[in-house]
py3Dmol code that shows the C-alpha trace and the ligand (Angstrom):
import py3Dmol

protein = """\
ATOM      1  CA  UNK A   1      13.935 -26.198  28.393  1.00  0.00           C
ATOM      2  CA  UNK A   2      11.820 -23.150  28.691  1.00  0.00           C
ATOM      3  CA  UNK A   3       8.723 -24.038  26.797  1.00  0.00           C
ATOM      4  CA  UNK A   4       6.188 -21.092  28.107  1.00  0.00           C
ATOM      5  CA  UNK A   5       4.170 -19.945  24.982  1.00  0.00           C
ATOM      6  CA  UNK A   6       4.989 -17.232  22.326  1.00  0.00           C
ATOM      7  CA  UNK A   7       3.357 -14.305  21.536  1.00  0.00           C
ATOM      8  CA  UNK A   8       2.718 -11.836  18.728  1.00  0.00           C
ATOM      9  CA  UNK A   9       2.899  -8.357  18.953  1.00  0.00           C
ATOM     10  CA  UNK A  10       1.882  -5.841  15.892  1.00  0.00           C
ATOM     11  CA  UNK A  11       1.931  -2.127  15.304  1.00  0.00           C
ATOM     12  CA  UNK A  12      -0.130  -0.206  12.718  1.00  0.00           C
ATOM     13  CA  UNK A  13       2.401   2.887  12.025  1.00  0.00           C
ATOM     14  CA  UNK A  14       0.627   3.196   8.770  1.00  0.00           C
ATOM     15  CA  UNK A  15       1.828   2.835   5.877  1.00  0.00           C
ATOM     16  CA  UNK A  16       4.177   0.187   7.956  1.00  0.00           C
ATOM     17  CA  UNK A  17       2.803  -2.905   9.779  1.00  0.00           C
ATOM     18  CA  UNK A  18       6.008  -4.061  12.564  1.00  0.00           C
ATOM     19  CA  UNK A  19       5.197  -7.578  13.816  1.00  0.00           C
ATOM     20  CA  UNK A  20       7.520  -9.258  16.297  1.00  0.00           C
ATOM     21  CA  UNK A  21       7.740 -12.951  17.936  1.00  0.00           C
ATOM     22  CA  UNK A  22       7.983 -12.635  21.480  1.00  0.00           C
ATOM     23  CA  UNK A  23       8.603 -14.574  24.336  1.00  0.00           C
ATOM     24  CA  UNK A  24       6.631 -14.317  27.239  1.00  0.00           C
ATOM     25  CA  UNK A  25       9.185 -12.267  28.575  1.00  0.00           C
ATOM     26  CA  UNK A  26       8.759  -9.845  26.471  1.00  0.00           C
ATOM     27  CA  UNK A  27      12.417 -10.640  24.072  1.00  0.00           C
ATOM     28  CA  UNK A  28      12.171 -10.374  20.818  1.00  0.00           C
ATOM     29  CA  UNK A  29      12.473 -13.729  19.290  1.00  0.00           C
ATOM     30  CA  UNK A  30      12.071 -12.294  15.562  1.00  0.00           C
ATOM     31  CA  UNK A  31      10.726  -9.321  13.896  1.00  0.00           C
ATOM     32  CA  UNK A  32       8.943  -8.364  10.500  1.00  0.00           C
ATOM     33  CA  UNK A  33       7.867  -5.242   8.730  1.00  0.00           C
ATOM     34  CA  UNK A  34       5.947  -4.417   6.062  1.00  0.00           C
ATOM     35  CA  UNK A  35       3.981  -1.998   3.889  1.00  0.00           C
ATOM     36  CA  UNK A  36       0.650  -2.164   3.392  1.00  0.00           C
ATOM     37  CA  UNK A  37      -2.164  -0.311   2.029  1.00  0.00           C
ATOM     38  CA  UNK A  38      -5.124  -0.107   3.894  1.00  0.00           C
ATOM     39  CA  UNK A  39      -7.402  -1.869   1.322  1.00  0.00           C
ATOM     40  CA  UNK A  40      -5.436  -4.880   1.942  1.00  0.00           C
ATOM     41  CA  UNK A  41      -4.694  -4.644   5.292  1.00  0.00           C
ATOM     42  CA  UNK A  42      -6.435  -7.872   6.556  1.00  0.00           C
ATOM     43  CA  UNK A  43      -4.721  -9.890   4.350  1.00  0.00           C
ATOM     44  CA  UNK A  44      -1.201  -8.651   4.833  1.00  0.00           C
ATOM     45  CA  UNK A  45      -1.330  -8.314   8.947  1.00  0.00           C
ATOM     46  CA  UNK A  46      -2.926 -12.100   8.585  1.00  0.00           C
ATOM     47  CA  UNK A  47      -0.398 -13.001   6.515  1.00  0.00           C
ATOM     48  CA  UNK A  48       2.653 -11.550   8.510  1.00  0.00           C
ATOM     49  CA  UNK A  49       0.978 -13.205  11.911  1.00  0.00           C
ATOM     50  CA  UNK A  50       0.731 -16.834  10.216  1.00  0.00           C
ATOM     51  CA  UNK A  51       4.641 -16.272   9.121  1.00  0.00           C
ATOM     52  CA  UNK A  52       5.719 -15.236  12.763  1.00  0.00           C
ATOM     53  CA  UNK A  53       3.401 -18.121  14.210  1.00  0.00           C
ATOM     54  CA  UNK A  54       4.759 -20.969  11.876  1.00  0.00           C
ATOM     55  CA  UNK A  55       8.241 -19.954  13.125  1.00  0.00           C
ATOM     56  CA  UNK A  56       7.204 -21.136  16.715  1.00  0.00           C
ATOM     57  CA  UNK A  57       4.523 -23.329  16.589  1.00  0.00           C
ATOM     58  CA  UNK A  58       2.990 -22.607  19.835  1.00  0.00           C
ATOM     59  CA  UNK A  59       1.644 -18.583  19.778  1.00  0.00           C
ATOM     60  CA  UNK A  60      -1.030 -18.193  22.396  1.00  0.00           C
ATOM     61  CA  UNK A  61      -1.989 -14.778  21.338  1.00  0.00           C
ATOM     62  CA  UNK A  62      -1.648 -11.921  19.205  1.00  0.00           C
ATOM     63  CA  UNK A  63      -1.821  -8.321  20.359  1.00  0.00           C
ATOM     64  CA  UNK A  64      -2.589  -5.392  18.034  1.00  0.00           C
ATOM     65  CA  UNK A  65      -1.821  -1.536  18.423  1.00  0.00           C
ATOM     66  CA  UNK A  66      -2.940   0.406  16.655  1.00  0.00           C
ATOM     67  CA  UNK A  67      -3.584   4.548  16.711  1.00  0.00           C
ATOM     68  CA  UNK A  68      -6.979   5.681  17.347  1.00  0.00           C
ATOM     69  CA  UNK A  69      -9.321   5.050  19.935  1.00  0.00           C
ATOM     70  CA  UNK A  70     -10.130   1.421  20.327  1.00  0.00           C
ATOM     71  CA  UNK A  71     -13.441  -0.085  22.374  1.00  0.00           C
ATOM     72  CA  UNK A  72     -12.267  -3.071  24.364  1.00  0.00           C
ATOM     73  CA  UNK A  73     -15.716  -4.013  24.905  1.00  0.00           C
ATOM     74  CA  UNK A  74     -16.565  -4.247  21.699  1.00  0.00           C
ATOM     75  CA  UNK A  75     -13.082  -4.856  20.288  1.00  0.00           C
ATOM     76  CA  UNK A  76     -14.260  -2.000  17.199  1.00  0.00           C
ATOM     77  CA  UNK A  77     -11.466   0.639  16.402  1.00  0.00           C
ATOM     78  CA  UNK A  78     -13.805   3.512  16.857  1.00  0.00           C
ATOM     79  CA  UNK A  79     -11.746   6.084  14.859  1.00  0.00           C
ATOM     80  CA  UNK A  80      -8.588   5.823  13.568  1.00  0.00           C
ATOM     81  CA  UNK A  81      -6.862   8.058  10.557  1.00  0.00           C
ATOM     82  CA  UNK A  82      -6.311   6.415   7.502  1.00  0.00           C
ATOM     83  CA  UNK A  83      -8.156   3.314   7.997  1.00  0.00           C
ATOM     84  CA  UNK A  84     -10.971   2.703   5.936  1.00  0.00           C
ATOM     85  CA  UNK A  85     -14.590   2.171   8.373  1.00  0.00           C
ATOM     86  CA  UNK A  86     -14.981  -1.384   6.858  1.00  0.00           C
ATOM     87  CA  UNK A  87     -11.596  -2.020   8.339  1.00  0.00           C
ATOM     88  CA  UNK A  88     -12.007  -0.997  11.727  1.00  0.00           C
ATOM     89  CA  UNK A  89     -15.477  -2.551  12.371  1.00  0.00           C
ATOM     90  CA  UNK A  90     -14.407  -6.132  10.952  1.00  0.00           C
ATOM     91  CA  UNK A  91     -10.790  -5.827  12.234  1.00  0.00           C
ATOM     92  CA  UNK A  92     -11.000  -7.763  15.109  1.00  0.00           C
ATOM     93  CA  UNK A  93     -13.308 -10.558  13.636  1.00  0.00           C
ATOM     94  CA  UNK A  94     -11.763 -10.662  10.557  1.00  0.00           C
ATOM     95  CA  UNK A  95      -8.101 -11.167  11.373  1.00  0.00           C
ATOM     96  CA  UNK A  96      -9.489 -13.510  14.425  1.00  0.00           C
ATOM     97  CA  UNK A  97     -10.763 -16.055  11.893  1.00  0.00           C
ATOM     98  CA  UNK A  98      -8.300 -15.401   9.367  1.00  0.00           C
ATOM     99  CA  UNK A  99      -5.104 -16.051  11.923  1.00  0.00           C
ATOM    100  CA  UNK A 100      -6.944 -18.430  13.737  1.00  0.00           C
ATOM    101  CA  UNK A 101      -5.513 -17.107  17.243  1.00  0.00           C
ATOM    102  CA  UNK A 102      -6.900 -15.461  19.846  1.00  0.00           C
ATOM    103  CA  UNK A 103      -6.476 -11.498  18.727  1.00  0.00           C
ATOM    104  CA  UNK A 104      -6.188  -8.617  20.779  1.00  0.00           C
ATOM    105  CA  UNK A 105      -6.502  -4.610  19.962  1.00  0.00           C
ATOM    106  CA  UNK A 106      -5.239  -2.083  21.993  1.00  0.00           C
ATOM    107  CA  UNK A 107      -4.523   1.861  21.111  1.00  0.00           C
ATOM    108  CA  UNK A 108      -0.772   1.644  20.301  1.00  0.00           C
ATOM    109  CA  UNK A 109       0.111   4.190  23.079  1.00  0.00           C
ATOM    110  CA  UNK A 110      -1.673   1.825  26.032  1.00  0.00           C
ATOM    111  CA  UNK A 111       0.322  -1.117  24.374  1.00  0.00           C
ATOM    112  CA  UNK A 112       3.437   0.508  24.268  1.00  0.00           C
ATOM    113  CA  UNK A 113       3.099   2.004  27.863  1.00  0.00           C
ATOM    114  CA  UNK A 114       2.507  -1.647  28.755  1.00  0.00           C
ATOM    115  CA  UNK A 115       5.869  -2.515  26.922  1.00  0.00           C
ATOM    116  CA  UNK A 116       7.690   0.129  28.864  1.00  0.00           C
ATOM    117  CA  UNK A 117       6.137  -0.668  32.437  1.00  0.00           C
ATOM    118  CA  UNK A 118       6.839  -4.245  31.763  1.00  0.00           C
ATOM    119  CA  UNK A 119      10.626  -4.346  30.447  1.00  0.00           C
ATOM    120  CA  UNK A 120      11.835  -0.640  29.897  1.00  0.00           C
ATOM    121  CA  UNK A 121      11.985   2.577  31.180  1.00  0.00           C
ATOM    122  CA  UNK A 122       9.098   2.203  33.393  1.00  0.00           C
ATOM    123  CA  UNK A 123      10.431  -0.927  35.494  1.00  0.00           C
ATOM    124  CA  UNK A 124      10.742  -0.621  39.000  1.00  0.00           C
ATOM    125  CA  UNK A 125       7.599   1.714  40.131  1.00  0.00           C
ATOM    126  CA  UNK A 126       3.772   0.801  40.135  1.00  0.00           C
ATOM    127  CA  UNK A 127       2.732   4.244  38.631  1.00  0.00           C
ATOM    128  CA  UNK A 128       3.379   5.324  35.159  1.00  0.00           C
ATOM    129  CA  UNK A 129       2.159   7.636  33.077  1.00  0.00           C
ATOM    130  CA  UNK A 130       2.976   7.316  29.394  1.00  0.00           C
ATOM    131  CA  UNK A 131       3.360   9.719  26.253  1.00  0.00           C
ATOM    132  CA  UNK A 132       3.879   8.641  22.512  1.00  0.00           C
ATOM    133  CA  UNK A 133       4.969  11.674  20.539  1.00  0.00           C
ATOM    134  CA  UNK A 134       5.297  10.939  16.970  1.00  0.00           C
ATOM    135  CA  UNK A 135       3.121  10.858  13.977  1.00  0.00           C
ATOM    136  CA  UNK A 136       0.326  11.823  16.599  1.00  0.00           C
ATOM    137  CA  UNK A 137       0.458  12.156  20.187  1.00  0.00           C
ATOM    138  CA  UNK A 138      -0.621   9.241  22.153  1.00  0.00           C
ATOM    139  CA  UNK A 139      -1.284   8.506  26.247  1.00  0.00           C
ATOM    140  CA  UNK A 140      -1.837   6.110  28.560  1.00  0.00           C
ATOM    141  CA  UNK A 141      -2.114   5.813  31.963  1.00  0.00           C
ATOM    142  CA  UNK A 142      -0.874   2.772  34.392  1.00  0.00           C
ATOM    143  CA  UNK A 143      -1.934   2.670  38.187  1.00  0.00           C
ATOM    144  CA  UNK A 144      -0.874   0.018  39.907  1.00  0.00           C
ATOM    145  CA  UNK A 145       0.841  -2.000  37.294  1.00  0.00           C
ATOM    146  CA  UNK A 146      -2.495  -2.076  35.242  1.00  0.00           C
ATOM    147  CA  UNK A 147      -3.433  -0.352  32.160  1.00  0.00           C
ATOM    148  CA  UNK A 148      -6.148   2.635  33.258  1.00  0.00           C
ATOM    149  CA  UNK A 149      -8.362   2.843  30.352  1.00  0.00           C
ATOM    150  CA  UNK A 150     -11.384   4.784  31.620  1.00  0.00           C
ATOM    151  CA  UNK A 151     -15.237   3.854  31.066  1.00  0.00           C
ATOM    152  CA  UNK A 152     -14.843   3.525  27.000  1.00  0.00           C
ATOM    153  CA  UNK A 153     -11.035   2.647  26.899  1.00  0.00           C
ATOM    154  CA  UNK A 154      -9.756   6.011  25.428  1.00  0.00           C
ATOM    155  CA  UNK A 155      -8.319   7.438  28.528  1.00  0.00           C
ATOM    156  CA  UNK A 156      -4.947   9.198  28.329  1.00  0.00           C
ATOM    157  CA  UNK A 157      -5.431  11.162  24.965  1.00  0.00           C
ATOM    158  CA  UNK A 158      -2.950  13.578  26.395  1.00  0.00           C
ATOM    159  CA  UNK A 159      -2.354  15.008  22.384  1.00  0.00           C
ATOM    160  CA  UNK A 160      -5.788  16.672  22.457  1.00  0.00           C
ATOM    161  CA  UNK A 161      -5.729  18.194  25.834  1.00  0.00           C
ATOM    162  CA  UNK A 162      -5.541  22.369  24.662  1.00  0.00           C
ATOM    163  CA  UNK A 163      -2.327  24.293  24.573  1.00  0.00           C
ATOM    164  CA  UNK A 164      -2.819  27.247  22.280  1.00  0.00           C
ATOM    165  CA  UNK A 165      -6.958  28.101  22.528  1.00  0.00           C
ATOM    166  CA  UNK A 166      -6.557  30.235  18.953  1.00  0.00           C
ATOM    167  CA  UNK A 167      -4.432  27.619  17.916  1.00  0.00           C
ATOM    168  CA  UNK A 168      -4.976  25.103  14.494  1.00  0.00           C
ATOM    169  CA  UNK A 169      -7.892  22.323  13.911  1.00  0.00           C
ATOM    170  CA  UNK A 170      -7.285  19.381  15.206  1.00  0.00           C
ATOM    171  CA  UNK A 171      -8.072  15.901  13.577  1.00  0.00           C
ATOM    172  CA  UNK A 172     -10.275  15.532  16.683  1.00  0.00           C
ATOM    173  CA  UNK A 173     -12.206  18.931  15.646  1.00  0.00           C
ATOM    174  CA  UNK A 174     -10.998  20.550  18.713  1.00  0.00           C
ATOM    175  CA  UNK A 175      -8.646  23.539  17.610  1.00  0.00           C
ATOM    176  CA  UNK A 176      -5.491  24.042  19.331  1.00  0.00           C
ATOM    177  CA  UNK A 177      -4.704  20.186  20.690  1.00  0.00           C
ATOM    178  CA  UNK A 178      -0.804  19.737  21.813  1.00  0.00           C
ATOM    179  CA  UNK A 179      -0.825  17.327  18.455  1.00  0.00           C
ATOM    180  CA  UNK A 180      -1.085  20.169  16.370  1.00  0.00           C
ATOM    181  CA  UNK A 181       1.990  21.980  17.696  1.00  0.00           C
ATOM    182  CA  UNK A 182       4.283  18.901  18.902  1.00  0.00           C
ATOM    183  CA  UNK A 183       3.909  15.574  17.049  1.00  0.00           C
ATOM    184  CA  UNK A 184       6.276  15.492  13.806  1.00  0.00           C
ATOM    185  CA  UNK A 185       4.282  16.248  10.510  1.00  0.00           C
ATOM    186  CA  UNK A 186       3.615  19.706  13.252  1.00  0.00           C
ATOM    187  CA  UNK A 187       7.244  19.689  13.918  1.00  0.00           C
ATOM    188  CA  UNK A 188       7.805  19.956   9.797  1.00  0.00           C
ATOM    189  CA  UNK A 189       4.898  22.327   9.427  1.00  0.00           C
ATOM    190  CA  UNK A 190       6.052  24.598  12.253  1.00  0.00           C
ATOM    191  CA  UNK A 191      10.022  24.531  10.920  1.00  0.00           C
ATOM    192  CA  UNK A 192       8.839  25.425   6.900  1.00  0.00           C
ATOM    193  CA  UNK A 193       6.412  28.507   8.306  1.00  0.00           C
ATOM    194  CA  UNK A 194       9.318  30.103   9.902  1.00  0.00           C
ATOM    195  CA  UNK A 195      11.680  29.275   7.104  1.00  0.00           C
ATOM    196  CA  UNK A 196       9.340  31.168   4.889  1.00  0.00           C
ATOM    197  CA  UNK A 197       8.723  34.101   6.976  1.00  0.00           C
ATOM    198  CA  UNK A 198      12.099  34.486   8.828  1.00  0.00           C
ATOM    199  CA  UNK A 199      15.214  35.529   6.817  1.00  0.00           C
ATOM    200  CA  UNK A 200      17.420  34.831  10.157  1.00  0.00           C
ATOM    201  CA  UNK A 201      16.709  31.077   9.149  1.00  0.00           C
ATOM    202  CA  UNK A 202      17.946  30.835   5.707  1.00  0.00           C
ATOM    203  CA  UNK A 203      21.420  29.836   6.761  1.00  0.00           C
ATOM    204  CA  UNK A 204      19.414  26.395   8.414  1.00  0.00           C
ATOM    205  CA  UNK A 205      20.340  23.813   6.031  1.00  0.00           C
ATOM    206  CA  UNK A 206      16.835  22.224   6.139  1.00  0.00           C
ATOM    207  CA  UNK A 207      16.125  25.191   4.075  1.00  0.00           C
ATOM    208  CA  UNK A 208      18.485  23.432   1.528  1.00  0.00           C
ATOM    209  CA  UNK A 209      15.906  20.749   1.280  1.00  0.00           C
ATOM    210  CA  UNK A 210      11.956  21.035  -0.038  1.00  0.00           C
ATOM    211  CA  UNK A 211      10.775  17.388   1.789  1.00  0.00           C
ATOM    212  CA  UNK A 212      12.560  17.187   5.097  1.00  0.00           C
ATOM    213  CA  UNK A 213      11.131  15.361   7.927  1.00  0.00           C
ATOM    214  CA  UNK A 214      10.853  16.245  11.703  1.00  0.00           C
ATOM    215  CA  UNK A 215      14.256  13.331  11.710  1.00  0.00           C
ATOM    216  CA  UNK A 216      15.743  15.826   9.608  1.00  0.00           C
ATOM    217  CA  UNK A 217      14.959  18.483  12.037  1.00  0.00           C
ATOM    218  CA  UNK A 218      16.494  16.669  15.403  1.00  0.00           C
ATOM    219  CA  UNK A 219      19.270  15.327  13.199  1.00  0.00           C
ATOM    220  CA  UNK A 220      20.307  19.268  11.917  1.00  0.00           C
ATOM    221  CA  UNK A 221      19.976  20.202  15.912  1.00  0.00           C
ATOM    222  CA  UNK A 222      22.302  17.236  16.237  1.00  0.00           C
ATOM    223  CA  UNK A 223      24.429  18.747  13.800  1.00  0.00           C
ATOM    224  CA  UNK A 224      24.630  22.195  15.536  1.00  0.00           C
ATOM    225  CA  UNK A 225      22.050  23.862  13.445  1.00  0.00           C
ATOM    226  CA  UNK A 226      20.801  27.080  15.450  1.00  0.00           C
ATOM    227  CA  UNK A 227      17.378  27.315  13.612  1.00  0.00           C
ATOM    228  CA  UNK A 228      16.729  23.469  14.181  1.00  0.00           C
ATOM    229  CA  UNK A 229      17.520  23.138  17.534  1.00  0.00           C
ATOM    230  CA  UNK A 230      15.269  26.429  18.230  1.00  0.00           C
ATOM    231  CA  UNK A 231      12.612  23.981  16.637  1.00  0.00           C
ATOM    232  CA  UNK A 232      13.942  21.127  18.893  1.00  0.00           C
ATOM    233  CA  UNK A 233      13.246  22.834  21.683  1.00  0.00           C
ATOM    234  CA  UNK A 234      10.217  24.968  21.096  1.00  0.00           C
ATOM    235  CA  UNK A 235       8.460  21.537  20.423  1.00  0.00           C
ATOM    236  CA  UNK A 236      10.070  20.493  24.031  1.00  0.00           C
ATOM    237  CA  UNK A 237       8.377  23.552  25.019  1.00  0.00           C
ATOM    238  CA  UNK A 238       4.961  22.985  24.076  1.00  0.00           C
ATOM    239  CA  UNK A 239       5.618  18.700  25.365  1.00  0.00           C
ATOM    240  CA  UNK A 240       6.212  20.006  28.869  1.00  0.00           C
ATOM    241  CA  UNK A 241       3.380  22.414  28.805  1.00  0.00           C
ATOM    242  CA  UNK A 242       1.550  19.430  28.770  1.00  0.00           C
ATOM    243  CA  UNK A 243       3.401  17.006  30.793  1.00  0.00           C
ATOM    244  CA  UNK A 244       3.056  20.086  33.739  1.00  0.00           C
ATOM    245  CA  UNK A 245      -0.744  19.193  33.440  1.00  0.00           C
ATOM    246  CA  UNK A 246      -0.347  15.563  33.895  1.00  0.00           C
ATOM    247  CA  UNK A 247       1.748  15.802  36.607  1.00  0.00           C
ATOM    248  CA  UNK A 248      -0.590  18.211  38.730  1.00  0.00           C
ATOM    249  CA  UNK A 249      -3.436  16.094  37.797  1.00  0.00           C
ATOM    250  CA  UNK A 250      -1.992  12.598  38.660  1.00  0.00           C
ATOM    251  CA  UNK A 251       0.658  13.395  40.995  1.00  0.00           C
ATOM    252  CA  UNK A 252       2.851  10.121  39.218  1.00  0.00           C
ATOM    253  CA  UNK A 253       5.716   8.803  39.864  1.00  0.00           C
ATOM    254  CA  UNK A 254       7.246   8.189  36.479  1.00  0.00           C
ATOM    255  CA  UNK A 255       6.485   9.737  33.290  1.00  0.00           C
ATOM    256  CA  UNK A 256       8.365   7.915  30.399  1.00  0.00           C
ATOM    257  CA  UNK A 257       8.227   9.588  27.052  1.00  0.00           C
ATOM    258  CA  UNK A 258       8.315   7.532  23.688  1.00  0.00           C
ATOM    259  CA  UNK A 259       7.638   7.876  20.114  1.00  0.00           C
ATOM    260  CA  UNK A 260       9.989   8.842  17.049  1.00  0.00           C
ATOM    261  CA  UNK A 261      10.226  12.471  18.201  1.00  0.00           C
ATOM    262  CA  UNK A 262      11.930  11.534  21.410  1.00  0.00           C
ATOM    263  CA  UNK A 263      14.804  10.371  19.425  1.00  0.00           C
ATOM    264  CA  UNK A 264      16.182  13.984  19.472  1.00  0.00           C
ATOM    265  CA  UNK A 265      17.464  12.312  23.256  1.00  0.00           C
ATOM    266  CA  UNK A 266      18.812  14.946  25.746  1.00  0.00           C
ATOM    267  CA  UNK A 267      17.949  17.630  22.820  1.00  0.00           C
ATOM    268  CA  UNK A 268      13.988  17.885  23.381  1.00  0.00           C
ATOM    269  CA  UNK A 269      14.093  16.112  26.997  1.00  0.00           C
ATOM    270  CA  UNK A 270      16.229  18.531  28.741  1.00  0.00           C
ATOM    271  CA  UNK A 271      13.613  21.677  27.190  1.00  0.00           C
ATOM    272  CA  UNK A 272      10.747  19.169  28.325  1.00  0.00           C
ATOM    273  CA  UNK A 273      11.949  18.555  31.841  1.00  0.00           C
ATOM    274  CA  UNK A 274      12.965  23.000  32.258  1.00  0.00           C
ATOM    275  CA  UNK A 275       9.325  23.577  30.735  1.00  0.00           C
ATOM    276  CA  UNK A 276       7.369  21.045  33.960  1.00  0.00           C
ATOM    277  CA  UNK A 277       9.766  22.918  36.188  1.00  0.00           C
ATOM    278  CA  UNK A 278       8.349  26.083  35.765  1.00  0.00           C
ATOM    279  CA  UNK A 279       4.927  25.122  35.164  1.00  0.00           C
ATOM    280  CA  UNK A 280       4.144  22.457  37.018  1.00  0.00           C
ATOM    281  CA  UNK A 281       3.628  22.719  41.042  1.00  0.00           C
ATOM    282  CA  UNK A 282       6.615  22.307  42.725  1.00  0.00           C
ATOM    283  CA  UNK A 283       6.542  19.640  45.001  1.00  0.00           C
ATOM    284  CA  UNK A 284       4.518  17.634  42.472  1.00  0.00           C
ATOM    285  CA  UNK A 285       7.416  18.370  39.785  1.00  0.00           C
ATOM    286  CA  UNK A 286       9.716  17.146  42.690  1.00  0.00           C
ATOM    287  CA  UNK A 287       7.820  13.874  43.319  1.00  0.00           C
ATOM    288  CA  UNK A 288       7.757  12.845  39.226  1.00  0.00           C
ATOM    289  CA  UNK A 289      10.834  11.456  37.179  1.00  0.00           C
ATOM    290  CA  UNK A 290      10.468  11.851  33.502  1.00  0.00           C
ATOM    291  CA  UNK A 291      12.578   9.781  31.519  1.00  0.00           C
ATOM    292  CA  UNK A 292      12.407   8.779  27.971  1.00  0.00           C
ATOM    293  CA  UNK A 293      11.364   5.224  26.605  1.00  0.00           C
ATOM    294  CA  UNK A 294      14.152   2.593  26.339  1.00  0.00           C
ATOM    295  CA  UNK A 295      12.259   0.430  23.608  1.00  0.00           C
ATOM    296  CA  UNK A 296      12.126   2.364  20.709  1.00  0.00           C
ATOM    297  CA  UNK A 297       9.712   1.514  17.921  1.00  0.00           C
ATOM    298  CA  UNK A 298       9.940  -2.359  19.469  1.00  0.00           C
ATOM    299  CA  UNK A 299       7.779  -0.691  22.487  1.00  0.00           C
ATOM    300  CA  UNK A 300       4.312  -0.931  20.703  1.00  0.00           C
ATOM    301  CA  UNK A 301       4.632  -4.343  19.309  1.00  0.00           C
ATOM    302  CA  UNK A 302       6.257  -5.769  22.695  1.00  0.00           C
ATOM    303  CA  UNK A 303       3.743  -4.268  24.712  1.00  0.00           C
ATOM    304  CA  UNK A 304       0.596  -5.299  22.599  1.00  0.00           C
ATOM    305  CA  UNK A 305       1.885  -8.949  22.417  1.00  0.00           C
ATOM    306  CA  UNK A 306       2.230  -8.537  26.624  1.00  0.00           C
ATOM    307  CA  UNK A 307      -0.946  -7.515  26.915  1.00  0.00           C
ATOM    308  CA  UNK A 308      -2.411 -10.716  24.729  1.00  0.00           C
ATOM    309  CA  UNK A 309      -0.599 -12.546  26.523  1.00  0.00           C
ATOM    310  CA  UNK A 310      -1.660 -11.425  30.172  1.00  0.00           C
ATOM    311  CA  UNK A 311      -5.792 -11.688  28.126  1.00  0.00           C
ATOM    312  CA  UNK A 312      -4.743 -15.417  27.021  1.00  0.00           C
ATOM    313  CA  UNK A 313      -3.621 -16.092  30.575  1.00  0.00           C
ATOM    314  CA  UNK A 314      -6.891 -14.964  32.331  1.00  0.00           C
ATOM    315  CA  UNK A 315      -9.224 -16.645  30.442  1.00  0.00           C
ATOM    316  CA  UNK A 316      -7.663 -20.037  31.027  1.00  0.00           C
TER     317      UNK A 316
END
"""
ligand_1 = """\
1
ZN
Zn -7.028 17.136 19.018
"""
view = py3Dmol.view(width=600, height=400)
view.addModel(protein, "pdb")
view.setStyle({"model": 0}, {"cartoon": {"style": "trace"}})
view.addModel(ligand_1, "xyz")
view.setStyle({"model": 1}, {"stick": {}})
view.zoomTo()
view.show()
């Protein structure tokens, strides 16, 4: 009987906590998700751990992603929207001695990365680079089947490199960041400013509704929708602007591309993939396959609990 130890795995998509058992192969034993509010955050994540770990019995370690840039030297979450300061100083500590486990953080886009090298779309090749286009735009980088964090651990923030230098303010104070122009409340933002403006649009049926989201969007281009799948793809657009610059820096041999935007499928990757083409340098376009993620929203939580688990193994 296989009786190697459990992990957990949780993602901060705020509002939602996901929290999944998981072997140490990285299969999903069971999963959980929740609401929370931030003010209450310890409590809840605590309280969804100690659920998952009473199911098993014998969790080694939890892993936590979360978005924003996280030290891994000093285990503080250094900034991250939406969460309160108190919260991501005493994070670690706090749900440490409230669990009772060893705890891990990780930026959710290094733990999902992780999840993808490990069991999904980037199996098979030593060298991935990773982007997580959804509420923001995450990165991470792994060379030789480890996670490349840089000196502070924030490497791969591949949302604020610049694509538009007159472009809009940036959470990260920069102006013109590919997060402001790709990720999905930028996807709604770009789609309602044309809708406004453009009287070619008004047949779009997402004019037909005030609060539609960037799902809305890649369903309607689904749908046939001319004036969504224009959206679709100019977001695909600006995605392989940047992915052109990753590939002539890095020269990789996989780029997988996650997040909820991706689930538009062959409807933003195929604009993606024609937009590296032209930009990027040939034979480095040539040498790089860029795929999108096989684990979904599962790729954060698998990939954090992975990680905790790899942690728990070299310390013992
Ligand atoms: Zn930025």
């Amino acid at each position: 009987m296989d009786n190697s130890p459990h992990l957990i795995g949780m993602h901060y998509a705020g509002p939602t906590v996901r929290a999944a058992l998981v072997q140490a192969d990285g299969e999903i034993l069971e999963k959980r998700e929740t609401e929370i509010s931030p003010n209450s955050m310890l409590d809840q994540v605590a309280g969804l751990a100690k659920d998952l770990a009473s199911k098993s019995g014998r969790v080694a370690a939890v892993g936590f992603g979360i978005p924003g840039l996280v030290n891994r030297q000093t285990d503080v979450v250094i900034v991250s929207q939406n969460l309160p300061s108190t919260v991501r100083e005493g994070l670690h500590a706090e749900l440490t001695r409230a669990i009772g486990l060893r705890v891990e953080l990780e930026n959710d886009a290094n733990a999902a990365a992780y999840g993808e090298y490990r069991i999904g779309a980037g199996r098979g090749v030593r060298d991935i680079f990773y982007m997580m286009i959804g509420n923001g735009i995450g990165g991470a980088i792994i060379l030789d089947g480890k996670l490349w964090t840089g000196s502070s651990g924030f490497a791969g923030e591949v949302g604020h490199i610049t694509i538009d230098t007159e472009g809009l303010e940036c959470v990260c104070g920069n102006t013109g960041c590919l997060e402001t122009v790709a990720s999905a409340p930028s996807i709604v933002r770009r789609a309602r400013e044309r809708l406004n403006r453009d009287s070619t649009s008004s047949l779009s049926r997402l004019g037909l509704t005030k609060d539609f989201t960037a799902d809305d969007v890649a369903h309607q281009a689904n749908e046939g929708d001319d004036f969504a799948l224009m959206m679709i793809e100019r977001t695909g657009k600006y995605i392989g602007t940047g992915v052109a610059s990753v590939i002539n820096l890095l020269n990789i041999e996989r780029i997988v591309l996650g997040g909820g935007v991706m689930d538009a499928g062959q409807l933003i990757l195929n604009p993606i993939i024609q937009e590296v083409k032209r930009r990027a340098f040939q034979p480095c376009f040539e040498a790089t396959e860029i795929v999108a993620g096989k684990l979904g929203n599962d790729a954060t939580t698998i990939g954090a609990a992975m990680l905790a688990g790899d942690a728990a193994l070299s310390q013992t």
